[in-house]
SEDO-501097 format. One record per residue (C-alpha): residue number from 1; residue in one letter; x, y, z. Coordinates in steps of 0.1 Angstrom, whole numbers, plus 5000, padded with zeros to 4 digits. Layout:
@seq->NUM&type->A&u->X&v->Y&w->Z
...
// end
This chain:
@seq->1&type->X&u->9521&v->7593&w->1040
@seq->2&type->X&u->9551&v->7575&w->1048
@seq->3&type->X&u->9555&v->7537&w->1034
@seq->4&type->X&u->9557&v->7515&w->1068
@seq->5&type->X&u->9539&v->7484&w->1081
@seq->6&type->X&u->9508&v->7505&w->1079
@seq->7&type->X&u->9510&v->7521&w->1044
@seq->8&type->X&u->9525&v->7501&w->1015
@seq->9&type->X&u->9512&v->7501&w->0978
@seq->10&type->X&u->9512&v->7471&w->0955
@seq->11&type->X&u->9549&v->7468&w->0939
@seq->12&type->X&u->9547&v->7477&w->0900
@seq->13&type->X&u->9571&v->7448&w->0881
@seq->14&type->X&u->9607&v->7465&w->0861
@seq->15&type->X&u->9595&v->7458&w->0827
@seq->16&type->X&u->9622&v->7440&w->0801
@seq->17&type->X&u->9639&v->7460&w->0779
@seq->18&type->X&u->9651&v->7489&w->0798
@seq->19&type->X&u->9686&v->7503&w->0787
@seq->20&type->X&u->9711&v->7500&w->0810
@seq->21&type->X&u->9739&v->7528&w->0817
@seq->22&type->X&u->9767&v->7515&w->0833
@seq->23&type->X&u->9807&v->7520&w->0830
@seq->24&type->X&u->9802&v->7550&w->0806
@seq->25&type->X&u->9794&v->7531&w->0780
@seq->26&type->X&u->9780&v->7552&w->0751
@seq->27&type->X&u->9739&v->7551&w->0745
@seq->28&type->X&u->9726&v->7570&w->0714
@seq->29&type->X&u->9683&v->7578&w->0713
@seq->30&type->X&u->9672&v->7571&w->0679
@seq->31&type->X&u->9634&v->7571&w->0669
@seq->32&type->X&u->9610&v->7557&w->0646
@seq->33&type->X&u->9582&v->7580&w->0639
@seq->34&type->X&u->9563&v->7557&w->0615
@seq->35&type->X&u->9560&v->7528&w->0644
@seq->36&type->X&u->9561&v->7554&w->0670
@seq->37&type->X&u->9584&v->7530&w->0688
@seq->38&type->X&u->9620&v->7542&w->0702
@seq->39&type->X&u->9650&v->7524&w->0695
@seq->40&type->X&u->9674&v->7520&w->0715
@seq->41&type->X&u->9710&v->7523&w->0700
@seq->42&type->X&u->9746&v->7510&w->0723
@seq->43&type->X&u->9775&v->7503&w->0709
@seq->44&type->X&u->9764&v->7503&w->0675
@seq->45&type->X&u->9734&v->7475&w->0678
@seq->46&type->X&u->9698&v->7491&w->0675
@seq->47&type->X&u->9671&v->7466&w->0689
@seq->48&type->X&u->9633&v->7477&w->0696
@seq->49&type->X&u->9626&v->7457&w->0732
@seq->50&type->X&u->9586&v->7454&w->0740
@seq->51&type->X&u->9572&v->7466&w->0771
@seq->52&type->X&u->9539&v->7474&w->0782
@seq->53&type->X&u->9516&v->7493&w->0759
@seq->54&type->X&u->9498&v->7527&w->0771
@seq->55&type->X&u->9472&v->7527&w->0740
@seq->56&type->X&u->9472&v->7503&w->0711
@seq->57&type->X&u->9491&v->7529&w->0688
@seq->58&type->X&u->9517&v->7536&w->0711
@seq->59&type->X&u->9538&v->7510&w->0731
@seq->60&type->X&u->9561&v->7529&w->0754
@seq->61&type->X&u->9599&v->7513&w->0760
@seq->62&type->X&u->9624&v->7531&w->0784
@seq->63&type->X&u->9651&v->7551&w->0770
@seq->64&type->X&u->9674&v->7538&w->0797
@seq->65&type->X&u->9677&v->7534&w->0829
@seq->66&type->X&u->9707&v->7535&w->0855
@seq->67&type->X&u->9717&v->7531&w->0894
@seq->68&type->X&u->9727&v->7564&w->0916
@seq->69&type->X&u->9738&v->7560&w->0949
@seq->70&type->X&u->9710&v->7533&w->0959
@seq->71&type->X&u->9681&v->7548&w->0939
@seq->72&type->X&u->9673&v->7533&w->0907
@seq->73&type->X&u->9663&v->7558&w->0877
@seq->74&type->X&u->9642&v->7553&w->0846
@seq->75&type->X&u->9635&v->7575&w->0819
@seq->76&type->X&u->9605&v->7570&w->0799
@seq->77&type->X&u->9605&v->7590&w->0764
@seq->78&type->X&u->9580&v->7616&w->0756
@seq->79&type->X&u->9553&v->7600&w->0741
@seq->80&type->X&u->9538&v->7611&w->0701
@seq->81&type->X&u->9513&v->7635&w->0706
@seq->82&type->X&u->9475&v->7634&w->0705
@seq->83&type->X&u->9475&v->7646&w->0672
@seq->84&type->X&u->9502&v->7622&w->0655
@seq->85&type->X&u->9481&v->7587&w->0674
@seq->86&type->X&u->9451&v->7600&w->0651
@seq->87&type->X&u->9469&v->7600&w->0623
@seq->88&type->X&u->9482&v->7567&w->0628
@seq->89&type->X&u->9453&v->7552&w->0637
@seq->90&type->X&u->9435&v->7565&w->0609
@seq->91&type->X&u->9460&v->7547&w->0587
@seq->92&type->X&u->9477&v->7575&w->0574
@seq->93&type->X&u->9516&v->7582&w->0573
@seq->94&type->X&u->9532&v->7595&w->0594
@seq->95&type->X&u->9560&v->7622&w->0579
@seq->96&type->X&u->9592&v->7606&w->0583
@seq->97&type->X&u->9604&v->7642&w->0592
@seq->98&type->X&u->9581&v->7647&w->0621
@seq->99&type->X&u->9596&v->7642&w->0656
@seq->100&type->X&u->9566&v->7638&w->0678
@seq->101&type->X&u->9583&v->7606&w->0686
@seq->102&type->X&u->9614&v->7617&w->0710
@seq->103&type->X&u->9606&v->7654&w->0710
@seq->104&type->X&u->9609&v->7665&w->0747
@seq->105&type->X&u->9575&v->7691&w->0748
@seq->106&type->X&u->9542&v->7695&w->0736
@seq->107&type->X&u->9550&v->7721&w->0707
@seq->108&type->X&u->9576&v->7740&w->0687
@seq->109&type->X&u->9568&v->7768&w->0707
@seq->110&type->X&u->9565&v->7754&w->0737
@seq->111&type->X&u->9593&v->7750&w->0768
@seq->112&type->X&u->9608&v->7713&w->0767
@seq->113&type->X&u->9590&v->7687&w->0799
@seq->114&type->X&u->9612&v->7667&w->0818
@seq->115&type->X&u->9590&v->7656&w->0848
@seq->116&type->X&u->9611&v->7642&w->0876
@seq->117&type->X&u->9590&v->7615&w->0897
@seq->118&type->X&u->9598&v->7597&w->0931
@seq->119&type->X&u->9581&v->7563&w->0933
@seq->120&type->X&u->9576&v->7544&w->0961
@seq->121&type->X&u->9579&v->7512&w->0937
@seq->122&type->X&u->9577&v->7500&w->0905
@seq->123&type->X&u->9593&v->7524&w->0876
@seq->124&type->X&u->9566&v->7551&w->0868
@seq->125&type->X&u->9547&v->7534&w->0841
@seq->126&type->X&u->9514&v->7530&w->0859
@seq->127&type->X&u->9517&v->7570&w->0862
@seq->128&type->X&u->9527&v->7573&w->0824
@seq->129&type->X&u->9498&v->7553&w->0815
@seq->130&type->X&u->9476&v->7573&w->0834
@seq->131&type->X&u->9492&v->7606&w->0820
@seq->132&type->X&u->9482&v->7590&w->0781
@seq->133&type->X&u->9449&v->7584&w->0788
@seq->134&type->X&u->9445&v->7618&w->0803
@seq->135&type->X&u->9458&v->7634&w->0772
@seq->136&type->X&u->9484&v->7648&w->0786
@seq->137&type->X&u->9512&v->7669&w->0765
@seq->138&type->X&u->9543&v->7651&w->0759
@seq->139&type->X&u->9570&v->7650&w->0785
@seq->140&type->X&u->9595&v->7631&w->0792
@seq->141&type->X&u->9591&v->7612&w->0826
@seq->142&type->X&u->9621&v->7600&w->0850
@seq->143&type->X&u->9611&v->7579&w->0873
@seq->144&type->X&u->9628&v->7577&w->0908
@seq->145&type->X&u->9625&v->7552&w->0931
@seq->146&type->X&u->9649&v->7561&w->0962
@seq->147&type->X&u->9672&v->7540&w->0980
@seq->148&type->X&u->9651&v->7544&w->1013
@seq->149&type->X&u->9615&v->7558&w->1006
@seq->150&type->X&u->9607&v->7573&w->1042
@seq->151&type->X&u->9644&v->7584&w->1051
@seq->152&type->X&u->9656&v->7603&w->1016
@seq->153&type->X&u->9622&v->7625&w->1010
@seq->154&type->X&u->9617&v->7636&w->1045
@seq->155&type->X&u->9629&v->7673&w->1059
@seq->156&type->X&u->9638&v->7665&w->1092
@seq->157&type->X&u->9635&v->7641&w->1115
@seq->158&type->X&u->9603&v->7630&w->1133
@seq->159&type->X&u->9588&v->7601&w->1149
@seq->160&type->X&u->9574&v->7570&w->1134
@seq->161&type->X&u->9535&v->7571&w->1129
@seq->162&type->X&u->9530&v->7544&w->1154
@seq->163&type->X&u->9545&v->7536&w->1190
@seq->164&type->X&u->9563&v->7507&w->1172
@seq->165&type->X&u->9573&v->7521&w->1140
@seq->166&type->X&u->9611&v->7535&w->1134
@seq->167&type->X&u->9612&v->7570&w->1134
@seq->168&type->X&u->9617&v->7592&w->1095
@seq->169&type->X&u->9656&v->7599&w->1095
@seq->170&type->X&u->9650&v->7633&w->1075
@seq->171&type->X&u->9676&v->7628&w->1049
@seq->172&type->X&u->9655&v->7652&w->1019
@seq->173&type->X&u->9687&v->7673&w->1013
@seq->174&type->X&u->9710&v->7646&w->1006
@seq->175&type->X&u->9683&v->7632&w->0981
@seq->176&type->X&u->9681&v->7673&w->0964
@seq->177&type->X&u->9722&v->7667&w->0963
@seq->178&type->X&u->9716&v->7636&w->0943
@seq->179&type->X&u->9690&v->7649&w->0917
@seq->180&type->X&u->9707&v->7680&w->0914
@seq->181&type->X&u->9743&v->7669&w->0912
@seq->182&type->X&u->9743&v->7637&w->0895
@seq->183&type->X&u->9702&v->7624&w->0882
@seq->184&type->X&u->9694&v->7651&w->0865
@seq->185&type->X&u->9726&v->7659&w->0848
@seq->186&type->X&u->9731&v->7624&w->0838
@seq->187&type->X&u->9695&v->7623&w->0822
@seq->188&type->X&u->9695&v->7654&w->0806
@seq->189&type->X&u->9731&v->7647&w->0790
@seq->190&type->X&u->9720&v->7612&w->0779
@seq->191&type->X&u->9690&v->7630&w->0764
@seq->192&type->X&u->9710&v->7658&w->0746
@seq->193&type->X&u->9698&v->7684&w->0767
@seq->194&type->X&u->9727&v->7696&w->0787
@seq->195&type->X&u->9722&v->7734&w->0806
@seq->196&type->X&u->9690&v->7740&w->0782
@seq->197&type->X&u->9676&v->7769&w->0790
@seq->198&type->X&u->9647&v->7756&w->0774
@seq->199&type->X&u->9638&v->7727&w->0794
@seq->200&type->X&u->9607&v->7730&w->0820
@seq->201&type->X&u->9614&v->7704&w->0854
@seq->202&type->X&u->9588&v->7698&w->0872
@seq->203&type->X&u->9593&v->7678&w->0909
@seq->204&type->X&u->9564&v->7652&w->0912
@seq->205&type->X&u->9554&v->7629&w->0938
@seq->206&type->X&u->9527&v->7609&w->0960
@seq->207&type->X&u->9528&v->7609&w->0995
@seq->208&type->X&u->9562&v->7611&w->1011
@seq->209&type->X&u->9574&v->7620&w->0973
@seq->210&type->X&u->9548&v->7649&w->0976
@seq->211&type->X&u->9558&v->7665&w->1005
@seq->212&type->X&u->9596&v->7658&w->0995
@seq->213&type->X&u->9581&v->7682&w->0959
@seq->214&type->X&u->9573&v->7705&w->0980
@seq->215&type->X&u->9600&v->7706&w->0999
@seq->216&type->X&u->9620&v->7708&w->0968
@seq->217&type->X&u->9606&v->7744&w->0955
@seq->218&type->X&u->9615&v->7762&w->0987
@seq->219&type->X&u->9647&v->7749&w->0984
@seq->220&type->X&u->9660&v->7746&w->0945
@seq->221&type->X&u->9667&v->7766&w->0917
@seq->222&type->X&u->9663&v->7735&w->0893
@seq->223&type->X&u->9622&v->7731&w->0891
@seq->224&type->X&u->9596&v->7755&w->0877
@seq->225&type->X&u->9569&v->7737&w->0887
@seq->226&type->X&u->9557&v->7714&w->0913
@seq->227&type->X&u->9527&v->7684&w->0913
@seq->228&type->X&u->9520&v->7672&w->0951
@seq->229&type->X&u->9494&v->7645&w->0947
@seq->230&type->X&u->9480&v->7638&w->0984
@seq->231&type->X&u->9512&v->7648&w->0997
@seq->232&type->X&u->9521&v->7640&w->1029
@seq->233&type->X&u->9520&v->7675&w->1041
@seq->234&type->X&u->9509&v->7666&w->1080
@seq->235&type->X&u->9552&v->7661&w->1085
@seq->236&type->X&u->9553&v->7681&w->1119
@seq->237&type->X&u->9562&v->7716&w->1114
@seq->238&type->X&u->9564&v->7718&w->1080
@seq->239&type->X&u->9532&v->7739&w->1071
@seq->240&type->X&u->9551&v->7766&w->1089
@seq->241&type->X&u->9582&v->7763&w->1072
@seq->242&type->X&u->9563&v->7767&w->1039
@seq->243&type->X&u->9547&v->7797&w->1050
@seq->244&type->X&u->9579&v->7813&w->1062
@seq->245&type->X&u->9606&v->7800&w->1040
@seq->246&type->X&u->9607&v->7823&w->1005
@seq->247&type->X&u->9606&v->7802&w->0973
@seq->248&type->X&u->9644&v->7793&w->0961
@seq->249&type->X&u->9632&v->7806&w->0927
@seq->250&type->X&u->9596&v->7821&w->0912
@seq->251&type->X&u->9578&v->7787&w->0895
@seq->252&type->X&u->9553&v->7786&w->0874
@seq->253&type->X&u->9526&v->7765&w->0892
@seq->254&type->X&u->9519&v->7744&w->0917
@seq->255&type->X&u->9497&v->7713&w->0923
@seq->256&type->X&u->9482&v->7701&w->0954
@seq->257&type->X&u->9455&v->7671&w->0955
@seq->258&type->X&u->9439&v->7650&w->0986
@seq->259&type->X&u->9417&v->7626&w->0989
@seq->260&type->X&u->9380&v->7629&w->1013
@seq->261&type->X&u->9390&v->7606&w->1035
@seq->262&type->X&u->9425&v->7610&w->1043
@seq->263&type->X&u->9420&v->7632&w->1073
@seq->264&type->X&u->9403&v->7599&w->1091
@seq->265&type->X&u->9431&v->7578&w->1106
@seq->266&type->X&u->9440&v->7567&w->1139
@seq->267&type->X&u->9473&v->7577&w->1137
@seq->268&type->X&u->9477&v->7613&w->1157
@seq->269&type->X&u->9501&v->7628&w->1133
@seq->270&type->X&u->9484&v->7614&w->1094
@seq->271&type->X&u->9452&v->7633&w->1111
@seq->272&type->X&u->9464&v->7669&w->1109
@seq->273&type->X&u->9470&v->7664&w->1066
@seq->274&type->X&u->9435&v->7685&w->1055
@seq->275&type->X&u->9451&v->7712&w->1077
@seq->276&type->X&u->9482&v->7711&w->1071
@seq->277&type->X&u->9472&v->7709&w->1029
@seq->278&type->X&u->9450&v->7739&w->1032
@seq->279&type->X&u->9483&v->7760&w->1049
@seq->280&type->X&u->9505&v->7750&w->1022
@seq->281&type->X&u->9484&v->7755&w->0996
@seq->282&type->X&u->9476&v->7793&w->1006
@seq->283&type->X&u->9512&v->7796&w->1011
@seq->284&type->X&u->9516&v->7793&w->0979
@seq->285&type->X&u->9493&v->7813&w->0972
@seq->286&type->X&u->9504&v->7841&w->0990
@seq->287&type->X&u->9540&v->7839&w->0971
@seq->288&type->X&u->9525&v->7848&w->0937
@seq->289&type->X&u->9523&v->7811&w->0927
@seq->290&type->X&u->9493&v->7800&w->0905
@seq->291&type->X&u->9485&v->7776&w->0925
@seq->292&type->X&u->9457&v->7745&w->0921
@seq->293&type->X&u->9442&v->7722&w->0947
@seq->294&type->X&u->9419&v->7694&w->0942
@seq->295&type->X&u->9397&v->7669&w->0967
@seq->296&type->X&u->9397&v->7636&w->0954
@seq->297&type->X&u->9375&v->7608&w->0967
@seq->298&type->X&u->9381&v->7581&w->0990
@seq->299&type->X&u->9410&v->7573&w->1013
@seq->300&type->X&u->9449&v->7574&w->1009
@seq->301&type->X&u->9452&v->7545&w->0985
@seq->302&type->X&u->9424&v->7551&w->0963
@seq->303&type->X&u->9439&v->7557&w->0923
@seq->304&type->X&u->9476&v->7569&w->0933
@seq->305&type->X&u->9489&v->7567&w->0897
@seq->306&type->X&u->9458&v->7582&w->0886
@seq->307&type->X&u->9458&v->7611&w->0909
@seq->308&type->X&u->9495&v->7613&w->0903
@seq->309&type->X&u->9490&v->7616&w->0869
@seq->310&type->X&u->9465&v->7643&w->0872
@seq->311&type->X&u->9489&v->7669&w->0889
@seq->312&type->X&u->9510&v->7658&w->0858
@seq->313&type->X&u->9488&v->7671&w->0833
@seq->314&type->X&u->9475&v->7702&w->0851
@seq->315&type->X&u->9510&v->7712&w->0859
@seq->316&type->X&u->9528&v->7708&w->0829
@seq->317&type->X&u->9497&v->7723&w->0804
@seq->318&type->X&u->9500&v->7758&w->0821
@seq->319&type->X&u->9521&v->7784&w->0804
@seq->320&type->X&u->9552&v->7800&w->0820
@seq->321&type->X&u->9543&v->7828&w->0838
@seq->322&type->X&u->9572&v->7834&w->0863
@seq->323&type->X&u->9599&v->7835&w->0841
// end
């Protein structure tokens, strides 16, 4: 739904420590598999800044984070797997070899994650959390948080949700320029992925962020896989443009979720999102794409990181079908 008045979630604090990009200065990713913490390396000085911790083996710091054109981007690094945790906790070594740490993936064999979240606030940790205590695979997660939340993931334009409320200025293309053209090279250059063929994007969001997902896979080459988590898919006219507009690219998967309740709103337009769901989801469908929707319960604002975090997991565990 768009973020108004009407619909606003609790703000999620910046934590200390992130690394800042700024003036080209040089930022190296270094590791340390034994602590399972990353350090962060500029200019020569290493330092190990505390943030919040997902599990008590595992406290996750950001890799960096930098400022593009208004919208504020974090990357998180992939986090040890399942696997490596046990070990640890067991109190056994870890082998100083192993790169669970700041491996971008779940496996060897497996194509490299690099989830790419808008967030209405806050810098994507609540999701990560939620994505640990899931057991997800490791990914690596760049959060997004737009310079203008109901203007930059919209389509088109359309009227506010109420008589009072300013209208949505439809400004989703500029915000695809911006990812593409500057976010995602920046993050994957900083991360020492440049052009991999081997990395697997997926486009991720809630609400607006879900519909601008969507959006995103019928028109951009640079996602595989898509994770709408009660996406705001009542936007006027766009269940049609789904079923007519071709995919810019076959994808692997894609994830829909709503919740029970979300149908039941006074607001004319937020009412028509259970229909509008179901014609995007067989949309998909009917292009070929393994597609997954799930009901949650309860309203609009009932567990958003931990829905969010559910299309996470379900997307980036499937295997790569369509390419």
């Amino acid at each position: 739904m768009g973020r108004g008045r009407h619909d606003t979630l609790a703000p999620v604090d910046h934590p200390a420590g992130a690394r800042e990009l700024a003036g080209g200065s040089s930022v190296s990713l270094v590791a340390n598999a034994s602590s399972a913490k990353v350090v962060a390396v500029k200019n020569g000085k290493a330092s190990t800044p505390n943030a919040g911790t997902a599990c008590p083996e595992y406290t996750p710091t950001p890799l960096f984070a930098f400022d593009a054109q208004g919208a504020r981007v974090t990357v998180w690094p992939a986090q040890p797997s399942g696997n490596a945790r046990n070990r640890a906790g067991e109190g056994g070594e870890e082998d100083d070899n192993s790169d669970d740490a700041n491996r971008i993936g779940d496996n060897g064999n497996c194509l490299n994650h690099i989830v790419y979240l808008h967030v209405y606030d806050g810098d994507g940790l609540d999701v990560l959390n939620e994505c640990e205590n899931n057991g997800c695979p490791p990914f690596t997660l760049v959060s997004i948080k737009p310079a203008c939340w109901n203007d930059d993931l919209t389509p088109w334009k359309c009227p506010g949700l109420f008589a009072d409320d300013v209208p949505f200025a439809g400004r989703a293309q500029d915000q695809l320029r911006l990812l593409e053209e500057e976010i995602i090279p920046q993050v994957e250059r900083e991360c020492g992925k440049p052009n991999s063929p081997r990395i697997c994007r997926t486009v991720a969001g809630y609400s607006l962020a879900g519909l601008f997902a969507t959006w995103t896979a019928l028109n951009s080459s640079a996602f595989s896989r898509i994770a709408s988590a009660s996406g705001s898919l009542w936007y006027p006219d766009f269940a049609h443009f789904a079923t007519e507009t071709p995919l810019a690219c076959p994808i692997d998967c894609a994830y829909f979720s709503l919740g029970s309740k979300e149908a039941k709103t006074p607001s004319r337009l937020l009412r028509n999102v259970a229909t509008g769901t179901d014609e995007v989801v067989a949309a998909f469908r009917s292009k070929g794409v393994p597609t997954q929707f799930e009901s949650n319960p309860g309203n609009h604002f009932k567990e958003p990181a931990l829905r969010m975090a559910r299309g996470i997991t379900w997307a980036i565990s499937q295997q790569a079908t369509n390419r």
